[in-house]
N, C-alpha and C positions, 0 to 999 in steps of 0.2 A: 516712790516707784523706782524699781530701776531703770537704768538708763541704756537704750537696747544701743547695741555696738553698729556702727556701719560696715554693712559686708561688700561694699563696693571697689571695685578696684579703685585705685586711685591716677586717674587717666592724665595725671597733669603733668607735666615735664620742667625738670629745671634748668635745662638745656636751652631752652626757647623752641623747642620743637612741638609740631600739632597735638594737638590730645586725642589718644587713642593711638599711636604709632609708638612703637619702642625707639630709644634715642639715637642716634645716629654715629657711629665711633667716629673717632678722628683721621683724616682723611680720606673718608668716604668722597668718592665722585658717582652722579647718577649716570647708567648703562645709556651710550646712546643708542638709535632705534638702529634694527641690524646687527650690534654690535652684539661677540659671543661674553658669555658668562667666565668662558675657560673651563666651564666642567664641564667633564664627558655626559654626549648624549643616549641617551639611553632609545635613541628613536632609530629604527630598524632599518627606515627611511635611507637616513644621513648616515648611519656609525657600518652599514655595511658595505663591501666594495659590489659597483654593479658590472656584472658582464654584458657582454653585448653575446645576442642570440644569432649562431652562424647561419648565414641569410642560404634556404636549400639552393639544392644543386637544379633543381626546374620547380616551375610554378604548378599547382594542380587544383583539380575541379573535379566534383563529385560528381558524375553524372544522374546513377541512382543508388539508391538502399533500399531495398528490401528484407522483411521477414519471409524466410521461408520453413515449411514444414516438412518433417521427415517421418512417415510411419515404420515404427519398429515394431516387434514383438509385445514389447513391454508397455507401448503407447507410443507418444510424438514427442519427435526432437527438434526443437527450435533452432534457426540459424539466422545467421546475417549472411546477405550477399550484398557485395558493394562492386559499381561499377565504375572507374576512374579513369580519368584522363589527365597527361602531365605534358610536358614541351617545356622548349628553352625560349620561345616568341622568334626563334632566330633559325629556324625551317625543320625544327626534329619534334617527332611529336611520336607518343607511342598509348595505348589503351591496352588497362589490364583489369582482370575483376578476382575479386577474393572472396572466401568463407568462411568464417568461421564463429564460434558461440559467443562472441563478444565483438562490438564492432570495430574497437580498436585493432583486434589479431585480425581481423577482414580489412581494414585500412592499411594494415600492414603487408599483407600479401599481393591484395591489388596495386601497390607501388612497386615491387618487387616486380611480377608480372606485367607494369607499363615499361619499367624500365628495357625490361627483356624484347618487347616486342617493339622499342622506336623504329623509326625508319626516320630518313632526312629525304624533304622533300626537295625539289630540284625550283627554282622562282626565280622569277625576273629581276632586276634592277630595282625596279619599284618592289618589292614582295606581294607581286602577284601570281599568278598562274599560268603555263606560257598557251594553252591549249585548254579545250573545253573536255570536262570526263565524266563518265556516268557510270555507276557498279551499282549490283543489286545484292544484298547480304537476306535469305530468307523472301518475305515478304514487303520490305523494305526498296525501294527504288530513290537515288538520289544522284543528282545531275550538281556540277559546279561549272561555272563560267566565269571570264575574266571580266570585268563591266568598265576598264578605265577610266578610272579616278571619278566614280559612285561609291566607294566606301565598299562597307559589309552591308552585303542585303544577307542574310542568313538568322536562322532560328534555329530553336528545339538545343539540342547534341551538336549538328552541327556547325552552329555557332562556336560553342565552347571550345570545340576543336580546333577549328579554323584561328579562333583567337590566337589560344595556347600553341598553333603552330609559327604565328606571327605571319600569317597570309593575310593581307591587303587586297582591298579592289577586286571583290567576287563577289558573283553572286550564286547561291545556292535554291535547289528547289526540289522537297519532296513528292516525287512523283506518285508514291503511293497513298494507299488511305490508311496505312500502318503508324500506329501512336507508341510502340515498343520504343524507347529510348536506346537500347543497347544496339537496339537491331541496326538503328538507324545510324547509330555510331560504328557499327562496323562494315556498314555499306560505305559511310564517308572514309572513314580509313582504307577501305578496298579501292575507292575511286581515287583519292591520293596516292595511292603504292603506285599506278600508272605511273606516275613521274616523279619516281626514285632512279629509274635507271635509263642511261642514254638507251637506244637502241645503233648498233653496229651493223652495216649490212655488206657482205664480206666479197672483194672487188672479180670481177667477172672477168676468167680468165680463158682466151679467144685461143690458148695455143692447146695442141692434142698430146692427149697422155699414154705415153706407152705401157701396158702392161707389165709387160715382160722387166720393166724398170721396174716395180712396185713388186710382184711375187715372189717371195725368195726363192734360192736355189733349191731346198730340201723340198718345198713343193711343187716345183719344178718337177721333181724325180719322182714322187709319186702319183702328179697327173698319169705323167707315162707311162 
């Protein structure tokens, strides 16, 4: 009979190295842990440079999104309506809302539109509120009061707002039975605009005013 051949590798080493390992070149050191190979990484991770993301110019908060409908001729047109609020927490705060068939170009508009309409609120020492104010936008009624050093009592829109304008120490209260979120947010903004601006009341003046000092001469001449 013939004698069948062995088809086995031949796993032995004359080197004195393990069987099953290829032999090991001459000075060879084993990698310690941590330590790089020196070949470039192919990992997307590590080989590429990271940017840092420029931190925006005010913080923001959705209030809502909705789908809305539009009847055409042709049938219905679908939209987005979004309703935003943005602030710097440091007394400026503004709300704006946008449309349009995609929510990202309605996200974009409504920031455009907050920015346009900020106002900078006027606050104590503490960032609270120096006086109590109440507006009513629609069917919406909302009242804000100072509460010293109680925190935020506030909900709904109004919360959001109040955060994002970095007002402290108030508390808020919907007087209505209105669940509209925009509504309510534009009664808070209307009740905030109160104290954006000093009031000046212009000094009372006790001495008498001559006319004949104030009328010019030309009309002087055609009284008479």
């Amino acid at each position: 009979m013939d004698k069948v051949q062995n088809t086995k590798p031949n796993t032995g080493s004359t080197n004195g190295s393990k069987p099953g390992f290829l032999p090991r070149k001459p000075g060879f050191s084993p990698r310690k842990p941590g330590e790089s190979n020196g070949r470039k990484s192919n990992d997307r991770r590590g080989g590429r440079p990271s940017f840092e993301k420029a931190k925006p110019e005010f913080d923001q908060k959705i209030i809502s999104i909705r789908r809305v409908t539009r009847v055409v001729s042709g049938g219905r047109r679908f939209s987005f309506s979004v309703a935003m609020v943005i602030g710097d927490r440091k007394g400026s705060v503004g709300l704006g809302t946008g449309k349009a068939g995609d929510t990202a170009l309605a996200i974009g508009k409504a920031l455009r539109s907050a920015k346009k309409s900020m106002i900078k609120i006027r606050t104590t020492k503490e960032m609270s509120i120096p006086h109590d104010v109440e507006a009513k936008f629609c069917a919406s009624v909302v009242m804000i009061m100072p509460n010293r050093g109680k925190g935020m009592v506030a909900g709904s829109s109004v919360r959001d707002i109040l955060n994002l304008a970095g007002v402290k120490n108030v508390t808020s209260k919907v007087l209505s039975g209105s669940k509209n979120k925009y509504n309510t947010a534009r009664a808070t903004m209307k009740a905030l605009s109160y104290l954006t601006e000093k009031v000046y009341t212009a000094p009372i003046i006790d001495e008498e005013i001559n006319l004949d000092d104030i009328i010019p001469e030309n009309l002087k001449e055609k009284e008479e």
